[in-house]
C-alpha positions in Angstrom: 83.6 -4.4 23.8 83.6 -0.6 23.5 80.5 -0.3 20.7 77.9 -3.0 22.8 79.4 -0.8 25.8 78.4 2.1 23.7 75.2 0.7 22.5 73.6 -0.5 26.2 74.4 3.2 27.2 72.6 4.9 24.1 69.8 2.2 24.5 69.4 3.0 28.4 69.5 6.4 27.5 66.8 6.0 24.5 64.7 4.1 27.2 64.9 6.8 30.2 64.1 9.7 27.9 60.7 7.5 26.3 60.0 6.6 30.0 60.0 10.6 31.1 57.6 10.9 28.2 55.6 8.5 28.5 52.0 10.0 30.0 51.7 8.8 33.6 48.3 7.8 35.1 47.2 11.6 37.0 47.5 11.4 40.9 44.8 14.0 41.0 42.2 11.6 40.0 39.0 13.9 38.2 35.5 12.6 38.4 32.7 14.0 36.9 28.7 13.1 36.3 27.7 12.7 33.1 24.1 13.5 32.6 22.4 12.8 29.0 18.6 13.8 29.7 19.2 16.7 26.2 17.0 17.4 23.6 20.3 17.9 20.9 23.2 15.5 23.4 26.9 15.6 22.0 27.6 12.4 20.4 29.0 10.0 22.9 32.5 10.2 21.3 32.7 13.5 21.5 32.1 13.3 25.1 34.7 11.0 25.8 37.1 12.7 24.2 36.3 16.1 26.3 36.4 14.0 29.5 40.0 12.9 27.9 41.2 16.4 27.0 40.1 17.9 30.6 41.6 15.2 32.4 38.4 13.3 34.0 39.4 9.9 34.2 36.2 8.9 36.7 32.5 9.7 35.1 29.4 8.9 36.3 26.2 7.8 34.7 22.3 8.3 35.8 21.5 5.5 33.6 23.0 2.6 31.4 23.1 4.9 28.1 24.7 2.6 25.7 26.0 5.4 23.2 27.7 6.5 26.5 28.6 3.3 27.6 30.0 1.9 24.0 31.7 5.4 24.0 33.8 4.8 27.2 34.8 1.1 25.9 39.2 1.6 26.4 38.5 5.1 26.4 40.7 4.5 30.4 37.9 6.2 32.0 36.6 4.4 34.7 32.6 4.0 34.9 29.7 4.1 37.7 26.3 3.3 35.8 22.8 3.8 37.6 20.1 1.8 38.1 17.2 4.6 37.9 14.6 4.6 40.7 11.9 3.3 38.8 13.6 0.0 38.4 14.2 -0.4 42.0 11.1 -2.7 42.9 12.1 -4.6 39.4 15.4 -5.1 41.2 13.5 -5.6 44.6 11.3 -8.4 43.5 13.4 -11.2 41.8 17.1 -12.0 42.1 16.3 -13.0 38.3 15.5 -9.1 37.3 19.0 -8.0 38.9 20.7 -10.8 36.9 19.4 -9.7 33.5 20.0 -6.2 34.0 23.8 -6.8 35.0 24.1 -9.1 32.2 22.6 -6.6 29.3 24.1 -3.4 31.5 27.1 -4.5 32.7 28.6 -7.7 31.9 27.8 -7.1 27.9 30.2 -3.8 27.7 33.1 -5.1 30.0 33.3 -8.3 28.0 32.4 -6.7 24.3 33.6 -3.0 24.6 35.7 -2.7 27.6 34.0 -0.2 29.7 35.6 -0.1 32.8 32.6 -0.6 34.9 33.8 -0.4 38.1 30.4 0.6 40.1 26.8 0.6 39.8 24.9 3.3 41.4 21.5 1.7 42.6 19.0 4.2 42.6 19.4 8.2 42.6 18.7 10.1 46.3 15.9 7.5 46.8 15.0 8.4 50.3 14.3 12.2 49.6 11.4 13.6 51.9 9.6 15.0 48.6 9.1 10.9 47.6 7.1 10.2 50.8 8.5 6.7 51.1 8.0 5.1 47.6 11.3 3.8 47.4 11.9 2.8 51.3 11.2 -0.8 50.8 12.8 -1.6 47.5 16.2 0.0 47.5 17.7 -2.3 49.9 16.4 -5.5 48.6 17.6 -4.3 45.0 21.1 -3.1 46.0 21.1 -7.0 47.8 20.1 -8.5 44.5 22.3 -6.3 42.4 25.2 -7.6 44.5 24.2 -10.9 44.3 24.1 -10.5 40.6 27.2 -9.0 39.9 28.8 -12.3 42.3 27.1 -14.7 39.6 28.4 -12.8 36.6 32.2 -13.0 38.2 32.3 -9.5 38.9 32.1 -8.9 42.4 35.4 -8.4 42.8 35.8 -5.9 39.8 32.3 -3.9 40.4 30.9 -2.6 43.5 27.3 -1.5 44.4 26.7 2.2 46.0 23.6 3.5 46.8 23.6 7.5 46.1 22.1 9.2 48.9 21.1 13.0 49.6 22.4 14.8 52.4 19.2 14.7 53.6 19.4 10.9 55.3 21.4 12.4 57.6 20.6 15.4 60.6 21.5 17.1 63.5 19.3 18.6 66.2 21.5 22.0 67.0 23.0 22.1 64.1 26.7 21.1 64.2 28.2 18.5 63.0 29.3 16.4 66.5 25.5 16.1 67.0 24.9 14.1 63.8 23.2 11.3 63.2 21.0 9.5 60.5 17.1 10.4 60.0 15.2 8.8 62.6 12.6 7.7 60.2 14.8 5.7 58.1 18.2 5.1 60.9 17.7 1.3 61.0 17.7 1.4 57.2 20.3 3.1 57.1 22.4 1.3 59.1 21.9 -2.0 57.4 22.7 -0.4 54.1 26.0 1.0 55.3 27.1 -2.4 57.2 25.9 -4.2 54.2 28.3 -2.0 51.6 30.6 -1.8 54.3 30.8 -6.3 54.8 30.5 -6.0 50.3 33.8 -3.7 50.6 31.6 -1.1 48.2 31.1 2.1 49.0 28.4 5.0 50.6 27.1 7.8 48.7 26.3 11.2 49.1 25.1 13.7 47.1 26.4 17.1 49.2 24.9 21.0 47.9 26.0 24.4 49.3 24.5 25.8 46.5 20.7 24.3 47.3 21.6 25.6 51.4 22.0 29.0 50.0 19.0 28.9 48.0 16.4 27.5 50.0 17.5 29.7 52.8 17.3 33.6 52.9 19.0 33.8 55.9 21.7 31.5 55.1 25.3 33.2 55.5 26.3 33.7 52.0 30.2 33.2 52.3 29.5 29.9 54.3 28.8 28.4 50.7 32.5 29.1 49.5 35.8 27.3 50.1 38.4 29.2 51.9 41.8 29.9 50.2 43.4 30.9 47.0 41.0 30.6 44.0 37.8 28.8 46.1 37.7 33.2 47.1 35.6 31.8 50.2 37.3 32.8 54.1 34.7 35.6 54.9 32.1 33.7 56.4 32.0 33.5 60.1 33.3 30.1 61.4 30.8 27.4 63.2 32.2 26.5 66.2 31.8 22.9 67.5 33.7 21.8 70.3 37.4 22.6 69.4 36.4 22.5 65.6 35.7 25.8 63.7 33.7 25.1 60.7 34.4 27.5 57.8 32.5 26.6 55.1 29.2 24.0 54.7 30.7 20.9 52.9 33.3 20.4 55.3 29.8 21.1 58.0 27.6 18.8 56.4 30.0 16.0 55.3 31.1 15.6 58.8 27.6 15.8 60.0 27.8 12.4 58.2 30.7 11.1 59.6 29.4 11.7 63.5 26.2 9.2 62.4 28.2 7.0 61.5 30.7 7.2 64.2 27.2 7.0 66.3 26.2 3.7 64.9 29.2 1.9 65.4 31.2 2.5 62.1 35.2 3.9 61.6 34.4 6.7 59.2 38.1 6.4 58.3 37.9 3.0 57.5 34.1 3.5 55.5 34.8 4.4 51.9 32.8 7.6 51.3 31.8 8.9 47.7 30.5 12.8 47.6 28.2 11.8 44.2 27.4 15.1 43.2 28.4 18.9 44.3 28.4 21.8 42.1 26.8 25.0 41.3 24.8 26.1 38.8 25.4 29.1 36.2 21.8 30.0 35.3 18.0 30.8 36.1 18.5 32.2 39.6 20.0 35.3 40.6 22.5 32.5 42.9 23.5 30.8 39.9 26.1 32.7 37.5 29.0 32.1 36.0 31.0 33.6 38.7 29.4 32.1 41.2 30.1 28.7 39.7 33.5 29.3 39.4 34.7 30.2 42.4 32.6 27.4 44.2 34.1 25.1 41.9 37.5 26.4 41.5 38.0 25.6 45.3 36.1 22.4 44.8 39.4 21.3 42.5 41.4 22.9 44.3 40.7 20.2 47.7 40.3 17.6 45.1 43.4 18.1 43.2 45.2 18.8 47.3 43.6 15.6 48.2 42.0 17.7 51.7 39.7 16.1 54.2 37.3 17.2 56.3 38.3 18.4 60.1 36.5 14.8 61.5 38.0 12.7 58.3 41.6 13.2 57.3 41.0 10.8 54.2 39.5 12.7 51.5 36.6 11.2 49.9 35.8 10.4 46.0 34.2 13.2 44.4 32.0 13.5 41.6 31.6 17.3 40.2 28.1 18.0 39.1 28.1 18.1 36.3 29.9 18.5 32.7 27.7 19.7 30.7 23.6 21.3 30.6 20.7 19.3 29.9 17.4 20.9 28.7 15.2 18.3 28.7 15.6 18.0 32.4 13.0 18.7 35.2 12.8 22.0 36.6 12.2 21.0 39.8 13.0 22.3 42.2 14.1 25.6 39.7 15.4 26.5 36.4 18.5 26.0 37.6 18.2 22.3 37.0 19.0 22.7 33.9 22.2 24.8 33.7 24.8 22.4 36.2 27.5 22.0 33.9 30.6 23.5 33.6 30.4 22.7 29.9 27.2 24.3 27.9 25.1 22.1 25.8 27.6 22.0 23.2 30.8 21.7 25.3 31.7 24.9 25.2 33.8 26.4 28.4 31.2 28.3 30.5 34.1 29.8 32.6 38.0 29.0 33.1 38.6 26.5 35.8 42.3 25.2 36.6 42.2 21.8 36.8 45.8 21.2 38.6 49.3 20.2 36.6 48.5 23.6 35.5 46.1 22.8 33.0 42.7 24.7 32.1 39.2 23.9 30.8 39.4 22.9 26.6 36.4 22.9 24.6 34.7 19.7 23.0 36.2 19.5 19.4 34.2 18.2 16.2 30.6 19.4 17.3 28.8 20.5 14.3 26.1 22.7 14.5 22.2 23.4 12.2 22.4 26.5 10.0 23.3 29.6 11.1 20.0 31.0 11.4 18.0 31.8 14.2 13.8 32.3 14.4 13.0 35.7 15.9 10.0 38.3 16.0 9.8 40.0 13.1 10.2 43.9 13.5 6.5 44.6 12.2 4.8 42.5 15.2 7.6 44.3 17.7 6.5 47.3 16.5 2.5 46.3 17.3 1.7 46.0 13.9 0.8 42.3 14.1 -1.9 40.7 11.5 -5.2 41.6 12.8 -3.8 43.5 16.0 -2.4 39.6 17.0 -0.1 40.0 20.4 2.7 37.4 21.2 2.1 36.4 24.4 0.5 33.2 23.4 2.8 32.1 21.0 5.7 32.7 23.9 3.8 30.3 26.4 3.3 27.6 23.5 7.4 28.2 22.7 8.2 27.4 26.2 6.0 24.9 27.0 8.4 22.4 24.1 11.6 23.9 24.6 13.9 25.4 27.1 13.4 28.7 28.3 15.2 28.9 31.6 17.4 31.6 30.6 14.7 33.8 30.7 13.2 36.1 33.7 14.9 37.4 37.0 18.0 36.4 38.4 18.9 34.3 34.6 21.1 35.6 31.8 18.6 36.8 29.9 17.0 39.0 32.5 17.3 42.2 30.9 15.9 41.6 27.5 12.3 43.4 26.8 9.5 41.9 25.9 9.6 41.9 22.2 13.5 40.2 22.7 11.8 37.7 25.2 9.4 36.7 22.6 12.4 35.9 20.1 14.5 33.9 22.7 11.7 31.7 23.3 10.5 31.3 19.3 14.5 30.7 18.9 14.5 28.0 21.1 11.2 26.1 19.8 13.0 26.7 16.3 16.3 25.1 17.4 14.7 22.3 19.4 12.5 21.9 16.4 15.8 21.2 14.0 14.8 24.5 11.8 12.3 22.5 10.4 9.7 24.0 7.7 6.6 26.1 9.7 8.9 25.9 12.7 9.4 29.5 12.3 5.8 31.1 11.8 4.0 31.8 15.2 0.5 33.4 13.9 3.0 35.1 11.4 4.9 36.9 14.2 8.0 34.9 13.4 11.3 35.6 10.9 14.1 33.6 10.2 17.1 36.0 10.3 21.3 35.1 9.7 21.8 37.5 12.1 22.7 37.0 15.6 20.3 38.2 17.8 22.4 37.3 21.0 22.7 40.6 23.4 25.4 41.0 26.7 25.5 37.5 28.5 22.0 36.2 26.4 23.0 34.0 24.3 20.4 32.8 22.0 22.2 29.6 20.9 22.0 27.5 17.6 21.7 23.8 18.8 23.7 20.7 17.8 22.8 18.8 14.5 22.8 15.1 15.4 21.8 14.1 12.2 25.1 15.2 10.9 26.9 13.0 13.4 28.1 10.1 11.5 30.4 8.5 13.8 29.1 6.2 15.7 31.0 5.3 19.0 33.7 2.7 18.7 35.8 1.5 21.4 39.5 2.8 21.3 42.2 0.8 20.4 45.0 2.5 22.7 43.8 3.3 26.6 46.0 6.5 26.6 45.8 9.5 23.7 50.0 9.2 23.9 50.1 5.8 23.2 50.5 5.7 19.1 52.5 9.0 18.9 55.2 7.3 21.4 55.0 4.3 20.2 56.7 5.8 16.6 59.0 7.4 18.1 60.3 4.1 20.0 60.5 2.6 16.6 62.4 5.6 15.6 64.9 6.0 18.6 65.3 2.1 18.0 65.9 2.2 14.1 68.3 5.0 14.5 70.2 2.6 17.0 70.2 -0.2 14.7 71.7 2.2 11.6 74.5 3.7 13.8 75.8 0.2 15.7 74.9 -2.1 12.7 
């Protein structure tokens, strides 16, 4: 009697110390957007495994990339995909259209991979003023359709619809918050699309950004763009006072700007499930995006994410989606150069600035990115000392550089600011060299060009070296185990186990 009485303590004891260990799912969930509009992207896996490593558990997708998608398969990362805007009147048109996207976009990579698909974003800020209407009539009959499709596949339970929406659906006549409501030009829209996700049990999305206030508006109040408390460094700006509330910062404004329209049009904004889709701030090229400044708006971003805070008008604290994780140079520049520089990864994964992410961990780099050569294209000293062939000046080869590859690190307000012209000139034949993959003539420019070994990068201008994706190999698989943990503790069950058997038996 005394050895099993012995053995059922050691194996209860065995059991409580693996259970201690074992990794828990996080309580402060991270969600992130995951954009893949680059010239050189990180190979899916890669991706995942920085989401992993930073402790995002919740991405977001533009689009139904299927590296991306194949990527996530088990990865325990749960999924919103996007139906781009373009598609929308597809979607509109036939119930058929909807059907066959879910089925190749959805259905296909929960049943094969299993990507946790748990939304599908349809359409991206499709009622902004600057597209005059074109995607009024279409998004609500292909969010409809969508949801009709994803009954049919056996998936309405398991994957909502959303609609992401700009902040911009939504306004208020003096200003504050209590006198919100939705745009008058779209309001009965509006309201049908929030009762519809509302009767679906999906949720609304919106796409809230301080950082776009401050920009577009000289005399916006600077502070008023920051979080107050420890590590958001906001509190100086002067509070907004509405009724009894005292606003002291704009996403708590804005987002309960929303919450008064809906309260307006009949809806419990505690009961409606709210997604902010995007909010972030940009690290380069304008003088209000910098490193700094993206910190310490996103620093207090975490820090109400990881506290689960609320607005003053909604005690529940919605979803959000930090925009974004990493930069994207092929995209748009409109409406700046900022566009491009969103993440608080660079192209390559690298950690643009430390960020706590709560559970005291930090920001960790992407692992296993390989790079080109080690070589960079720059003007050679002869031409930067005017001595170019037949008296040739630069100037042309510079505008022919940027047109094909990024150079919005360059001019005021960016990182590059300070460089002359000559070190202008080499940023932008570096980049045409790097997004042209080194290649053979890549390098010439009328003969103004050299390849050098040597870094050229000066103070915070980095003149980078991009990724080489033909040396990515690996192609994305879906993981075996859902949690990183899960093979390391399952030895040391066997272990603990076989050490039990030796002793008692």
């Amino acid at each position: 009697m005394g050895r099993h009485d012995t053995y059922h303590k050691l194996i209860f004891f065995s059991l409580s110390i693996l259970l201690l260990h074992i990794p828990l799912k996080n309580v402060d969930a991270l969600a992130c957007n995951w954009g893949t509009q680059a010239s050189h992207p990180m190979p899916p896996n890669i991706v995942v495994k920085l989401l992993r490593d930073n402790g995002f558990n919740k991405v977001k997708l533009f689009e139904a990339d299927p590296g991306a998608l194949r990527a996530l398969g088990k990865s325990g990362i749960q999924v919103m995909v996007g139906i781009p805007n373009d598609l929308l009147a597809s979607m509109a048109s036939t119930v058929t259209n909807a059907e066959l996207w879910v089925q190749q976009n959805v259905s296909q990579y929960i049943s094969k991979y299993g990507t946790d698909i748990r939304y599908v974003a349809v359409g991206n800020e499709p009622f902004l003023k600057t597209y005059k209407d074109r995607f009024v009539k279409s998004t609500y009959p292909a969010l409809q359709n969508v949801q009709a499709a994803l009954v049919k596949a056996g998936l309405g339970r398991q994957v909502k619809v959303t609609v992401p929406l700009n902040a911009d659906v939504y306004e208020s006549g003096d200003g504050l918050p209590s006198s919100g409501d939705f745009r008058s030009d779209i309001k009965t829209l509006m309201v049908s699309i929030v009762r519809f996700l509302a009767d679906s049990v999906s949720p609304i999305t919106f796409n809230i950004y301080p950082f776009l206030s401050l920009n577009a508006d000289p005399n916006f109040p600077r502070e008023y763009a920051f979080f107050p408390g420890s590590g958001g460094g906001g509190g100086g700006a002067k509070p907004v006072v509405d009724g009894s509330i005292s606003y002291t910062n704009v996403f708590d404004a804005n987002f309960d700007t929303l919450v008064s329209a809906l309260e307006k049009n009949g809806f419990d904004a505690e009961k409606v499930e709210i997604i902010v889709g995007e909010v972030g701030w940009p690290t380069d090229g304008d003088v209000n995006a910098s490193p700094a400044l993206a910190q310490r708006f996103n620093q207090g971003l975490l820090n109400r994410i990881v506290q689960g805070k609320g607005t003053p008008r909604r005690k529940t604290a919605p979803e959000v989606y930090v925009f974004s994780l990493v930069d994207e140079d092929a995209k748009s520049i409109d409406p700046g150069k900022f566009e491009r520089h969103w993440g608080i990864f660079s192209y390559d994964g690298a950690v643009k600035y430390p960020l706590s992410l709560g559970n005291g961990r930090q920001l960790v780099p992407a692992k296993g990115v390989r790079y080109q050569a080690r070589e960079w294209c720059v003007l050679s000293p002869q031409a930067a000392a005017g001595n170019g062939p037949n008296g040739a000046t630069w100037t042309s080869s510079v505008e022919y550089a940027c047109q094909l590859a990024d150079c919005t690190s360059l001019g005021p307000g960016s990182s590059c600011a300070g460089l002359d012209s000559a070190a202008n000139a080499s940023y932008a034949f570096n980049m045409y060299f790097q997004k042209m993959d080194h290649r053979r003539g890549s390098c010439v420019f009328n003969n103004l060009g050299v390849v050098t070994k040597i870094d050229p990068s000066s103070g915070s201008c980095r003149f980078p070296i991009e990724i080489d994706t033909s040396r990515h190999d690996e192609t994305s698989r879906p993981r075996k185990n859902s949690g990183a943990g899960e093979g390391k503790w399952g030895t040391v069950v066997t272990a603990v186990m076989a050490v039990v058997w030796a002793v008692f038996y």
